[in-house]
Backbone and ligand atoms as CSV (ligand in chain L), in Angstrom:
chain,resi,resn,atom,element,x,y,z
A,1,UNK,N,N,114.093,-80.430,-17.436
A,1,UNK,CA,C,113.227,-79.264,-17.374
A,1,UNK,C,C,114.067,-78.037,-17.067
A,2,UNK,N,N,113.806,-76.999,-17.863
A,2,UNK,CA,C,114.647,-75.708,-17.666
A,2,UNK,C,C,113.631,-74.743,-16.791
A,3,UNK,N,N,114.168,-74.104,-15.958
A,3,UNK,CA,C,113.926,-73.092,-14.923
A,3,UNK,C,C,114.230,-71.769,-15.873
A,4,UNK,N,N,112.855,-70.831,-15.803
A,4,UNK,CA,C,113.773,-69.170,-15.739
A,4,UNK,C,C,113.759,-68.742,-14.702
A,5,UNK,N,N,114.779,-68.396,-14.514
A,5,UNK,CA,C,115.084,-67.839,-13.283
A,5,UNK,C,C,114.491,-66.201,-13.180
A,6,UNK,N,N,113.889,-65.823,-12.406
A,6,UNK,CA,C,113.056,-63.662,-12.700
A,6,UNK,C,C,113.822,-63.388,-11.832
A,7,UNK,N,N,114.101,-62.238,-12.321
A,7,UNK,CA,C,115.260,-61.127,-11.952
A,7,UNK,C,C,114.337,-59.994,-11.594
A,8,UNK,N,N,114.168,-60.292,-10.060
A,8,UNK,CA,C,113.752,-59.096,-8.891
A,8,UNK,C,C,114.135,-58.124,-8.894
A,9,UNK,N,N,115.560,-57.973,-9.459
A,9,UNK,CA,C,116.365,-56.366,-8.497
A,9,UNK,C,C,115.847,-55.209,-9.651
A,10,UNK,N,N,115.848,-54.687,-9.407
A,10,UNK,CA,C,115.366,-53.287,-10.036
A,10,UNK,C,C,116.225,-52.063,-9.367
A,11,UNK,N,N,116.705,-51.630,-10.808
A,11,UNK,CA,C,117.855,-50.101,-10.740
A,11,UNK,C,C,117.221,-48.497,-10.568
A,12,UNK,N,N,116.916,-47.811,-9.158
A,12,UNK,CA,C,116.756,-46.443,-9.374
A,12,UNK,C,C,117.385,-45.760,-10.294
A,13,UNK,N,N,116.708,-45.043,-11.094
A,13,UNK,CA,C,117.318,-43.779,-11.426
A,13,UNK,C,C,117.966,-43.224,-10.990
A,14,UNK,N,N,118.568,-42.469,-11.114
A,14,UNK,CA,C,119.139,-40.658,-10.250
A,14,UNK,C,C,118.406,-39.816,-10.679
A,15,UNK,N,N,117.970,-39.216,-9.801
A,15,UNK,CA,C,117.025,-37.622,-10.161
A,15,UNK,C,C,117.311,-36.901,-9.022
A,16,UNK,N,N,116.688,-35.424,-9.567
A,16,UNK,CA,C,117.191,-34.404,-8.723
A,16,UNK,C,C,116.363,-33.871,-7.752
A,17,UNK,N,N,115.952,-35.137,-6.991
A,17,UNK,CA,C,114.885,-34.973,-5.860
A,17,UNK,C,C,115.416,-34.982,-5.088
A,18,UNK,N,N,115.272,-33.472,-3.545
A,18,UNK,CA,C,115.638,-33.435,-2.543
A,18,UNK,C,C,114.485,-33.718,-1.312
A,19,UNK,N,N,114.505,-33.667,-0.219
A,19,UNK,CA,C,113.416,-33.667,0.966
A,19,UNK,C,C,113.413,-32.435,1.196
A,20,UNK,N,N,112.409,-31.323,1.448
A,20,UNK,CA,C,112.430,-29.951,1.756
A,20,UNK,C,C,111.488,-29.993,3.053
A,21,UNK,N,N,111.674,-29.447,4.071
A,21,UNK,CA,C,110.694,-29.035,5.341
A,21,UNK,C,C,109.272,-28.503,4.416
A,22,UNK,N,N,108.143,-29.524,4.859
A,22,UNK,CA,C,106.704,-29.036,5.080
A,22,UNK,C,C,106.260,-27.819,6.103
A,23,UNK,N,N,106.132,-26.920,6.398
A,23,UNK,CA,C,105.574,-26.261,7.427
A,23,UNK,C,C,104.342,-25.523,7.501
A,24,UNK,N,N,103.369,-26.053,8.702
A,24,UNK,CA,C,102.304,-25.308,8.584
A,24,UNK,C,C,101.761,-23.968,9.367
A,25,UNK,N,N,102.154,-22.778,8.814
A,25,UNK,CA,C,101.576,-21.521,9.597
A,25,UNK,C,C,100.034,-21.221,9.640
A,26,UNK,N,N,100.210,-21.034,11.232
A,26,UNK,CA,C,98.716,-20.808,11.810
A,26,UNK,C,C,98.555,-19.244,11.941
A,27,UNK,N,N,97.601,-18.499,11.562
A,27,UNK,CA,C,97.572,-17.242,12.246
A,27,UNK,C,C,95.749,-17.216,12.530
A,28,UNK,N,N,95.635,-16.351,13.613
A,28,UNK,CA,C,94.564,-15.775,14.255
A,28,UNK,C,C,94.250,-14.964,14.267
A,29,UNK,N,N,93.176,-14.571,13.617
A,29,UNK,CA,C,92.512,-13.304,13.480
A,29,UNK,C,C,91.129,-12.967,14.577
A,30,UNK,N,N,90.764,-12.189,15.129
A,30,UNK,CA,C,89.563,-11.733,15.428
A,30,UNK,C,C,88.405,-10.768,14.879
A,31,UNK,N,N,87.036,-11.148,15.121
A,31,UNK,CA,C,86.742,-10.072,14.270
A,31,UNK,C,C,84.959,-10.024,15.374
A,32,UNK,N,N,84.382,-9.077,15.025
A,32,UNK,CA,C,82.954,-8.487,15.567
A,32,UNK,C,C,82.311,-8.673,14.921
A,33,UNK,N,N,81.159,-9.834,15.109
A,33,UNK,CA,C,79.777,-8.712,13.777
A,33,UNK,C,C,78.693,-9.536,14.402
A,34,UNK,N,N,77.766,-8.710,14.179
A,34,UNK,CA,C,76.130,-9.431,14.532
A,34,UNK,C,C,75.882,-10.224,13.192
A,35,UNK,N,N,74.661,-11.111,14.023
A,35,UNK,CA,C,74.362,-12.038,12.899
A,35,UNK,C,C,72.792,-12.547,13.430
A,36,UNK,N,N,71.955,-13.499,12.185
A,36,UNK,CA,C,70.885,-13.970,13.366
A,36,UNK,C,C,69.923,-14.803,11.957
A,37,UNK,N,N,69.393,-15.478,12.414
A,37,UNK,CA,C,69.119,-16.367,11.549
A,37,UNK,C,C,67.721,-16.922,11.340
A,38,UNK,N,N,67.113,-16.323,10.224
A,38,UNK,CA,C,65.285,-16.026,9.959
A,38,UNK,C,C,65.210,-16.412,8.740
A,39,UNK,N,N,64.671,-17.251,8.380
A,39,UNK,CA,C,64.224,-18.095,7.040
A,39,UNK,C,C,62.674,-17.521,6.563
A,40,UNK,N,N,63.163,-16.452,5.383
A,40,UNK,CA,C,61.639,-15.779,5.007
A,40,UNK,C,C,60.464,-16.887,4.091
A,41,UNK,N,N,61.047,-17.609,4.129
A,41,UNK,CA,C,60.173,-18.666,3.613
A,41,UNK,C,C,58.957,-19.326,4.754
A,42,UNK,N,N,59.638,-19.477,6.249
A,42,UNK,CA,C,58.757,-19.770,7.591
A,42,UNK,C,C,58.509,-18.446,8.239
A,43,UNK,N,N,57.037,-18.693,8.614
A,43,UNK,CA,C,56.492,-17.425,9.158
A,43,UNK,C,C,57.446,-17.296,10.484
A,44,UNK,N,N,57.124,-16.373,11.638
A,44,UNK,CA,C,57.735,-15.681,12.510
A,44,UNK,C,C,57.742,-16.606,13.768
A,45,UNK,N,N,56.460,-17.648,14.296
A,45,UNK,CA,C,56.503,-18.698,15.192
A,45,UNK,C,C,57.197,-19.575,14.902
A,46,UNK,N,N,57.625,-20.331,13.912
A,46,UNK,CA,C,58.147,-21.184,13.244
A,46,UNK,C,C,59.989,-20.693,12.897
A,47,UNK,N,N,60.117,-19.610,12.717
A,47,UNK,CA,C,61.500,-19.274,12.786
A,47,UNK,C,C,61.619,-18.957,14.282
A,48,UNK,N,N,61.150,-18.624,14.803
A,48,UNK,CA,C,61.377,-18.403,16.705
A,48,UNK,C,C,61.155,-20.349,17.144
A,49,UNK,N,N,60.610,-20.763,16.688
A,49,UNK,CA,C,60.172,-22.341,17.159
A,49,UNK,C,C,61.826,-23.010,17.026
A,50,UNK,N,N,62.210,-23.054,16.120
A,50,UNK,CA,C,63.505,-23.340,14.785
A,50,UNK,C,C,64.607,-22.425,15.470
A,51,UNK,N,N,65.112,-21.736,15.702
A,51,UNK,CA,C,65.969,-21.134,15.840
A,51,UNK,C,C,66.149,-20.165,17.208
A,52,UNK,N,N,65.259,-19.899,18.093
A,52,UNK,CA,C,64.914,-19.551,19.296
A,52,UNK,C,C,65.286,-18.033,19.496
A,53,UNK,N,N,66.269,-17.457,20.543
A,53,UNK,CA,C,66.390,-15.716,20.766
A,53,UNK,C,C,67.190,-15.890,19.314
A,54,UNK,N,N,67.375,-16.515,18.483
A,54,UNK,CA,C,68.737,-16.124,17.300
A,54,UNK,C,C,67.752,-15.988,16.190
A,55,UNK,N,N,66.664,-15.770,16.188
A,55,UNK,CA,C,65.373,-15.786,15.405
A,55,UNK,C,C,65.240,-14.139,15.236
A,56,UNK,N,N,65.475,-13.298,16.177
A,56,UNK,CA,C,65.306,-11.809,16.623
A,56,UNK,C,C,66.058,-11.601,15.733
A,57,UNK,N,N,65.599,-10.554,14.228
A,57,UNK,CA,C,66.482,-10.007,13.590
A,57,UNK,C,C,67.087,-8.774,13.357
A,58,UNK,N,N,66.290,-8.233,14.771
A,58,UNK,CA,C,67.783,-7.252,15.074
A,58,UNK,C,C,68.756,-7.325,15.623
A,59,UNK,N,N,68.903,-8.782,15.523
A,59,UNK,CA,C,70.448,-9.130,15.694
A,59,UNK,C,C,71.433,-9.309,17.339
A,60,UNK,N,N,72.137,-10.512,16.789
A,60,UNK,CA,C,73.109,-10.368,18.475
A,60,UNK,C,C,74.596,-10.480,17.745
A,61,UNK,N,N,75.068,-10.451,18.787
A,61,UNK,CA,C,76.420,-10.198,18.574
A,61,UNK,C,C,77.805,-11.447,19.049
A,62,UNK,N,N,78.855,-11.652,18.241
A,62,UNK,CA,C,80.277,-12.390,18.656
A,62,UNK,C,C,81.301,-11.857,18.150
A,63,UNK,N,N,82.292,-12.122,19.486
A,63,UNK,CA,C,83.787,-12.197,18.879
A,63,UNK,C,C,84.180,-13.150,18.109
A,64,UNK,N,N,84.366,-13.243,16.539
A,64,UNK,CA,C,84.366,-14.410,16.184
A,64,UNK,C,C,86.137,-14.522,16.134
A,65,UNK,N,N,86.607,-16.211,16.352
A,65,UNK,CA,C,88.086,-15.893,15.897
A,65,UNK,C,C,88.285,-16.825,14.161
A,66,UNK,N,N,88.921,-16.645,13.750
A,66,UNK,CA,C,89.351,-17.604,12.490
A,66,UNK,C,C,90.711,-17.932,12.579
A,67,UNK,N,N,90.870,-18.849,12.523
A,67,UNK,CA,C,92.593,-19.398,12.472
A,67,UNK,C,C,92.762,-20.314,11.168
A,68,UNK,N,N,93.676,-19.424,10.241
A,68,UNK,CA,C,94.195,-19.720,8.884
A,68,UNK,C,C,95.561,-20.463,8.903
A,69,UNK,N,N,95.113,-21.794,8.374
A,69,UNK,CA,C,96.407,-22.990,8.490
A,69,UNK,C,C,97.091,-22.621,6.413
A,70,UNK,N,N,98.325,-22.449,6.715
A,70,UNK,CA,C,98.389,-22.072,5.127
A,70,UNK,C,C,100.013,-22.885,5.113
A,71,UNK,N,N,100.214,-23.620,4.372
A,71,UNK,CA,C,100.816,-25.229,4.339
A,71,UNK,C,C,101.984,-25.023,3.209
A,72,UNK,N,N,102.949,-25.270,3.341
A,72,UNK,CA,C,104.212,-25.278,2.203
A,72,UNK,C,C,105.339,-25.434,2.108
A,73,UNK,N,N,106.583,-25.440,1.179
A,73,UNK,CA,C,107.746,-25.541,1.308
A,73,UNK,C,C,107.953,-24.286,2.181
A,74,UNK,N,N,109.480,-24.333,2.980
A,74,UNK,CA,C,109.899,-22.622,3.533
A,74,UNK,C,C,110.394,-22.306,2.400
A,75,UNK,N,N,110.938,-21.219,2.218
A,75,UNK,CA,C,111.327,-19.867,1.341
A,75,UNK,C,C,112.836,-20.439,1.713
A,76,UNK,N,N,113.860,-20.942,0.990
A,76,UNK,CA,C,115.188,-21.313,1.141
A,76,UNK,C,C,115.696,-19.858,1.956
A,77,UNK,N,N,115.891,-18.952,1.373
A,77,UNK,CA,C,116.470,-17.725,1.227
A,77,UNK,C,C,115.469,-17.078,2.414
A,78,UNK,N,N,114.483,-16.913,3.132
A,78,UNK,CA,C,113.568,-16.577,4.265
A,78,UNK,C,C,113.221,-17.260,4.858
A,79,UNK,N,N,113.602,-18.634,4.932
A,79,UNK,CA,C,112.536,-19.464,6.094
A,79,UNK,C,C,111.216,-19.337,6.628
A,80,UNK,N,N,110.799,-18.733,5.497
A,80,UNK,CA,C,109.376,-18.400,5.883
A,80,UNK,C,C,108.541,-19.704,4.825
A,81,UNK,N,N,107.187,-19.955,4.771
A,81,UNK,CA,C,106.227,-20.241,3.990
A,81,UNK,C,C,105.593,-19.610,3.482
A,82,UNK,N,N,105.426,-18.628,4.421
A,82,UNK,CA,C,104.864,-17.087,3.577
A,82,UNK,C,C,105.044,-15.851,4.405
A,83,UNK,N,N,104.981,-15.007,3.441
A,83,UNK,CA,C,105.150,-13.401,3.813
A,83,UNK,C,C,103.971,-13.110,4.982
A,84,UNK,N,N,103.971,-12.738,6.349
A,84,UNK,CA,C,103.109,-12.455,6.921
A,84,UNK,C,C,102.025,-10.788,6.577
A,85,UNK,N,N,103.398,-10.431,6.039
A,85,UNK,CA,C,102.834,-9.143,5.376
A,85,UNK,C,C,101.796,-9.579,4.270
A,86,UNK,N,N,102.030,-10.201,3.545
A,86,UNK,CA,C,100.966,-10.513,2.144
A,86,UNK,C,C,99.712,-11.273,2.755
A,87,UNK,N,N,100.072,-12.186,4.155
A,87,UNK,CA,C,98.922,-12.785,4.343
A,87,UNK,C,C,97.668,-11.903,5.368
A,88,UNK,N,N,98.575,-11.038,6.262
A,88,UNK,CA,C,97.962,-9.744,6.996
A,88,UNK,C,C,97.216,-9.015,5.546
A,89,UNK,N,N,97.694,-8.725,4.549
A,89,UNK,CA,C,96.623,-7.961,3.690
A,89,UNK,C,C,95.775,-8.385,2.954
A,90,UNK,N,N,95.795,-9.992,2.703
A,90,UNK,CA,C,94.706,-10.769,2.447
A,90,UNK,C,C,93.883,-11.033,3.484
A,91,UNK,N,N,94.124,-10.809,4.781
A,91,UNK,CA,C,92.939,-10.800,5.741
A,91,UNK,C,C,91.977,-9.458,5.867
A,92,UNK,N,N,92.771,-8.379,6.027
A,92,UNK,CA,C,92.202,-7.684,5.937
A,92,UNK,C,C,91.397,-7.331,4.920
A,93,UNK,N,N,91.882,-7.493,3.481
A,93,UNK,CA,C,90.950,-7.279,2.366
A,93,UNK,C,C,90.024,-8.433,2.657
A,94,UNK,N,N,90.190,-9.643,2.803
A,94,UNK,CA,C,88.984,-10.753,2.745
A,94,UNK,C,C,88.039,-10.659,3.807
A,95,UNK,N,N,88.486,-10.479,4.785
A,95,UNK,CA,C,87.409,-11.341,6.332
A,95,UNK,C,C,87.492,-9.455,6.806
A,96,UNK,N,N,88.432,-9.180,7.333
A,96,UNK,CA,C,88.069,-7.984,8.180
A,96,UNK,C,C,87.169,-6.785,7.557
A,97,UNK,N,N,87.737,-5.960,6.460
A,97,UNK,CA,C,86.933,-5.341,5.653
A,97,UNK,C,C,85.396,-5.270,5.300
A,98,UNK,N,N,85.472,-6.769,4.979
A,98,UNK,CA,C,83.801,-7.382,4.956
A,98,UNK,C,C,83.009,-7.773,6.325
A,99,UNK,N,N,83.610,-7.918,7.622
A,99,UNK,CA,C,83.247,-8.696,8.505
A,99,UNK,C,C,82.854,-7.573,10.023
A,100,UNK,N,N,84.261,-7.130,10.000
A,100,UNK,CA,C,84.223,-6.326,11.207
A,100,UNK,C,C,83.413,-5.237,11.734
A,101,UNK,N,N,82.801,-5.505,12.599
A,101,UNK,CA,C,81.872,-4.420,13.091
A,101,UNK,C,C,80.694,-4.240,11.859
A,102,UNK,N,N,79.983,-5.495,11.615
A,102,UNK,CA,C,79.095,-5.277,10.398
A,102,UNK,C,C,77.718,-6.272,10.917
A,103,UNK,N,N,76.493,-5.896,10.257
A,103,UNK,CA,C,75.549,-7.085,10.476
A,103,UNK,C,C,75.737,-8.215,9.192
A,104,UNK,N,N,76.315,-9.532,9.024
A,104,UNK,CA,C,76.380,-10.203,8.444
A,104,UNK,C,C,75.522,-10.367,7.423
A,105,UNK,N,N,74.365,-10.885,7.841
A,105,UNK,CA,C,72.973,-10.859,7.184
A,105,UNK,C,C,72.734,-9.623,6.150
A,106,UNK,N,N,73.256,-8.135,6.405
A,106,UNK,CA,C,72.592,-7.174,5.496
A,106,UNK,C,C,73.925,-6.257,5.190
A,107,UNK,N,N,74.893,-6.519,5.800
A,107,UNK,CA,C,76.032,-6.022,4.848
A,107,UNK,C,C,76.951,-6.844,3.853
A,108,UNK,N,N,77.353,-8.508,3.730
A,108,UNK,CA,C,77.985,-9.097,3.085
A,108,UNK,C,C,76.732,-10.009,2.446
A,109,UNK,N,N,77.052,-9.513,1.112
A,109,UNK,CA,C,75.473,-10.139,0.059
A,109,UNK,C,C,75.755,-11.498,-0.267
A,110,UNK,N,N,76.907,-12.720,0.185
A,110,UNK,CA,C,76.835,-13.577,0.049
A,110,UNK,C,C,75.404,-14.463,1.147
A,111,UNK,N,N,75.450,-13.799,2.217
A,111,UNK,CA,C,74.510,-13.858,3.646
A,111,UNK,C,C,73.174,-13.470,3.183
A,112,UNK,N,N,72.872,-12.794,1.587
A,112,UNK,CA,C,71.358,-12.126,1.554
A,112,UNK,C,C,70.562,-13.554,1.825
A,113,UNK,N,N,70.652,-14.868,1.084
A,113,UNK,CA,C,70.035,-15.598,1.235
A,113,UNK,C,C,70.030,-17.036,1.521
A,114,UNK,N,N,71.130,-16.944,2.417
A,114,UNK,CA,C,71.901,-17.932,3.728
A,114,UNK,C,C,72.355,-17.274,5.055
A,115,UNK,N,N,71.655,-18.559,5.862
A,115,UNK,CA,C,71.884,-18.234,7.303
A,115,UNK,C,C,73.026,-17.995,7.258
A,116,UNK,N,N,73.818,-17.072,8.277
A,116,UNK,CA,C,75.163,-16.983,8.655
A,116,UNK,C,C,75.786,-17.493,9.898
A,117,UNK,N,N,75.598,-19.040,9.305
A,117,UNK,CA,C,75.944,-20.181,10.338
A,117,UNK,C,C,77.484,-20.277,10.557
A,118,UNK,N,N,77.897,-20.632,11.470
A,118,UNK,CA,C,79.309,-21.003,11.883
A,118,UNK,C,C,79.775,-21.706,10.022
A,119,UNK,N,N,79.078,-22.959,9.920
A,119,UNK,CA,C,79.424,-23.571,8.518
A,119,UNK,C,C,79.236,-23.062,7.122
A,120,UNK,N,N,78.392,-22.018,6.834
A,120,UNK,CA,C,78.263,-20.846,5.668
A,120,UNK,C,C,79.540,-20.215,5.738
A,121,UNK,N,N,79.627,-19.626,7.044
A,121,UNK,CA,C,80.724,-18.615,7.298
A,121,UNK,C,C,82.115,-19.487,6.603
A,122,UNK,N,N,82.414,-20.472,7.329
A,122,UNK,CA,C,83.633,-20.796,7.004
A,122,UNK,C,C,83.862,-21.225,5.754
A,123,UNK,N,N,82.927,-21.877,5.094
A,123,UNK,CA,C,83.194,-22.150,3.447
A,123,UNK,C,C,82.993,-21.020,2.703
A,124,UNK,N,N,82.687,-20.179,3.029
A,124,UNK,CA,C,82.503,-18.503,2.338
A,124,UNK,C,C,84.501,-18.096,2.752
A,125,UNK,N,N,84.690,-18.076,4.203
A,125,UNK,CA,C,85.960,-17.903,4.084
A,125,UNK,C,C,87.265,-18.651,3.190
A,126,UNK,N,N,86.419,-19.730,3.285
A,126,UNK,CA,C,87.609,-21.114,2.119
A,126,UNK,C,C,88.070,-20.570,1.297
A,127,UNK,N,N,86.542,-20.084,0.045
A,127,UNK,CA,C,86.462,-19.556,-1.197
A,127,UNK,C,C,87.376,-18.428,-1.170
A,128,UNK,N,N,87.194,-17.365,-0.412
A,128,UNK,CA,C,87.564,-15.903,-0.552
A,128,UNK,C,C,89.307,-15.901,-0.149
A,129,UNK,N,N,89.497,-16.988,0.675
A,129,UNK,CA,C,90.730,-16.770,0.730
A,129,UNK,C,C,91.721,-17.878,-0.136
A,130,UNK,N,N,91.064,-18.695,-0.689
A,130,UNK,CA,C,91.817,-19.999,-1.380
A,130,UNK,C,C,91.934,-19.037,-2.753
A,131,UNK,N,N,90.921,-18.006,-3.287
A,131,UNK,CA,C,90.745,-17.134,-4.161
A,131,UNK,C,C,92.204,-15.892,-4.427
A,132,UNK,N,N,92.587,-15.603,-2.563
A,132,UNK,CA,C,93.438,-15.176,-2.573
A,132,UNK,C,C,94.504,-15.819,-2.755
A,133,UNK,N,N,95.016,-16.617,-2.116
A,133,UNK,CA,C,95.984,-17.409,-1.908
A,133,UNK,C,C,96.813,-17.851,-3.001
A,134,UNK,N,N,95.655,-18.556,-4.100
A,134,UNK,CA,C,96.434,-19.500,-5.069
A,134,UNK,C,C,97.356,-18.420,-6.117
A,135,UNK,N,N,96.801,-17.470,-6.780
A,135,UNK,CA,C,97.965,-16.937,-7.211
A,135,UNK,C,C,99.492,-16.296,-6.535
A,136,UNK,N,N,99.701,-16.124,-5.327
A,136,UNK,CA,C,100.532,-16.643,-4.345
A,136,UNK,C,C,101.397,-17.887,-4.031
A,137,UNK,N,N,101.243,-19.019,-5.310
A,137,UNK,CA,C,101.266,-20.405,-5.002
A,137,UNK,C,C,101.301,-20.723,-3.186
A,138,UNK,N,N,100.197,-20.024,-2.670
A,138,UNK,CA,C,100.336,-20.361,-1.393
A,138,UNK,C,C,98.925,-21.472,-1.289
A,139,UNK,N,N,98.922,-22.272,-0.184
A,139,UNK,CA,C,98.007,-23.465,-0.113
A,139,UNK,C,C,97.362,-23.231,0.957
A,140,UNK,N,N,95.742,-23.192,0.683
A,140,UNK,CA,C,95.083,-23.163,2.244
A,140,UNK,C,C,95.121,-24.379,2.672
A,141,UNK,N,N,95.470,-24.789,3.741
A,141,UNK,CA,C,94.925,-25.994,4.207
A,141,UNK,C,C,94.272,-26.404,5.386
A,142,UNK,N,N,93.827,-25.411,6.588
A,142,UNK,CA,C,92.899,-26.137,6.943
A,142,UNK,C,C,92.245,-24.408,7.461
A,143,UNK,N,N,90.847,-24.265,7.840
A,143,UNK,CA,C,90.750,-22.877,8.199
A,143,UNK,C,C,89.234,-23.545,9.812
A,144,UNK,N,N,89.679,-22.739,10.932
A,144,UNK,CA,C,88.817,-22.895,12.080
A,144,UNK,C,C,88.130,-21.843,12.539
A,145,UNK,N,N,87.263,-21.612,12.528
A,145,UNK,CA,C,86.309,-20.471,13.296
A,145,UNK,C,C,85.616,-20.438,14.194
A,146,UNK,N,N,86.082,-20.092,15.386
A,146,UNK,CA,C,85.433,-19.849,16.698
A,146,UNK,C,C,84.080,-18.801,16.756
A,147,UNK,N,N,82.953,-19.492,17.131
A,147,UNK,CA,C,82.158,-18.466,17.556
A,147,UNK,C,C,81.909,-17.851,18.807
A,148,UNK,N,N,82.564,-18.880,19.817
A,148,UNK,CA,C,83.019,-18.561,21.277
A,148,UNK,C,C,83.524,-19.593,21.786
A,149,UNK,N,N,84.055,-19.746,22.542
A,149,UNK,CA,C,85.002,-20.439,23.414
A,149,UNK,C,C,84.541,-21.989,23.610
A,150,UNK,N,N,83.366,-22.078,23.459
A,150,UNK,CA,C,82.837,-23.481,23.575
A,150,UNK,C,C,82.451,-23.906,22.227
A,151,UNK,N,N,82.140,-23.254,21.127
A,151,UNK,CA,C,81.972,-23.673,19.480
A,151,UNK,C,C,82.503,-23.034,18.648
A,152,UNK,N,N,83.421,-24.270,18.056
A,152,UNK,CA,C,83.499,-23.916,16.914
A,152,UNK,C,C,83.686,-25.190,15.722
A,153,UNK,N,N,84.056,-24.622,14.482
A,153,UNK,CA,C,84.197,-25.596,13.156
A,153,UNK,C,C,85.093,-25.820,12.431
A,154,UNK,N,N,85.634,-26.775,11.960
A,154,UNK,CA,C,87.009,-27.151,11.440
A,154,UNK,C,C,86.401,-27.371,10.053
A,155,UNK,N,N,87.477,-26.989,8.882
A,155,UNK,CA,C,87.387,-26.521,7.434
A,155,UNK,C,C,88.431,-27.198,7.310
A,156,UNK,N,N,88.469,-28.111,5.639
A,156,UNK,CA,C,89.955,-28.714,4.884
A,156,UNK,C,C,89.217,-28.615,3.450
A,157,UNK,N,N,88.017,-28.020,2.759
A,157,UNK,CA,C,87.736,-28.018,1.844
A,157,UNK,C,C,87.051,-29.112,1.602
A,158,UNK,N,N,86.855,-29.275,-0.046
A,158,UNK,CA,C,85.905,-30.083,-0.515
A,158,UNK,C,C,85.799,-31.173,-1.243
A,159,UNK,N,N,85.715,-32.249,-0.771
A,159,UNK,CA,C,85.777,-33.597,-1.292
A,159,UNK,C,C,84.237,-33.506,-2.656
A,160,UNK,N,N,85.201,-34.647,-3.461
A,160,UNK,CA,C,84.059,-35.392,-4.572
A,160,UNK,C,C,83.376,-36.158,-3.858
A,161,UNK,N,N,82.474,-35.748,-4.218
A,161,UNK,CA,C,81.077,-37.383,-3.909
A,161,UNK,C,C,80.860,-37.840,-5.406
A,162,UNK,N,N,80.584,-39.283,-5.601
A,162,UNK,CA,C,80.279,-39.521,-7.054
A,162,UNK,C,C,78.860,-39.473,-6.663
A,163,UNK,N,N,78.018,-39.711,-8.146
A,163,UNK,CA,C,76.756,-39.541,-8.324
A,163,UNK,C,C,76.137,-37.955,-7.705
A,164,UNK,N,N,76.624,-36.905,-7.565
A,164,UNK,CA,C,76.301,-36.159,-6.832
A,164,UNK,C,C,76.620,-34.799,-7.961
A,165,UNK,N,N,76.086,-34.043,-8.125
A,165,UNK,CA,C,76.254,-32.624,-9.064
A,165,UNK,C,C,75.939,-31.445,-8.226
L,1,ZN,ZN,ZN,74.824,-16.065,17.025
């Protein structure tokens, strides 16, 4: 009886793959704005029942913070991941501009007809800044928003669900 003998070893290639440092920059922004949350679909007991003093739509007020995780190779030649300058003027054009010192609800028209919940807020920020970002080949990767010191919400974007549209 003859044996074949299988030949396990297997030959890498050579390619011109190096290991480069991952690094993830955090920055923190702060920002002001009233907000308050009334569903015109439920009458006025029923949004006060549902939502309690945050029912009052003339509004209350937070310091909100956001902390932008933005993920990448460094810059060989800068050791940076990114320009803080380019990412300071994507904040300001995205979140501050629209945000600061504003009533949520009746100045940013994404809010005309969503609460401006901790979780609206931050996937509204995803969009607007992943919007910025990518032609930048820069990568959002994770974004947090404080509504005060005891709450807040962690963001990494958006998974597939199957069966789901
Ligand atoms: Zn509030």
């Amino acid at each position: 009886m003859t044996v074949a003998l299988q030949d396990n070893t297997h030959t890498t290639a050579k390619t011109n793959v190096a290991l480069t440092p991952v690094v993830s920059v955090v920055k923190k922004i702060r920002f002001s704005a009233a907000h308050y949350y009334y569903l015109p679909q439920l009458s006025e007991s029923e949004n006060k029942a549902r939502f309690g003093l945050c029912a009052n739509t003339h509004g209350h007020g937070h310091n909100y913070d956001l902390c932008i995780t933005v993920s990448g190779p460094m810059d060989p030649q800068t050791g940076m991941v990114v320009n803080l300058k380019d990412l300071k003027h994507i904040l300001e054009e995205t979140v501050m501009r629209q945000f600061h010192f504003k009533n949520i609800n009746l100045d940013v028209p994404y809010f005309k007809d969503k609460l401006p919940t901790l979780e609206h807020l931050v996937v509204y920020f995803w969009q607007e800044l992943n919007n910025a970002l990518t032609p930048l080949s820069l990568q959002l990767s994770a974004l947090r928003l404080y509504e005060d010191d005891t709450l807040f919400v962690d963001y990494w974007g958006e998974i597939m669900i199957e069966g789901q549209q």
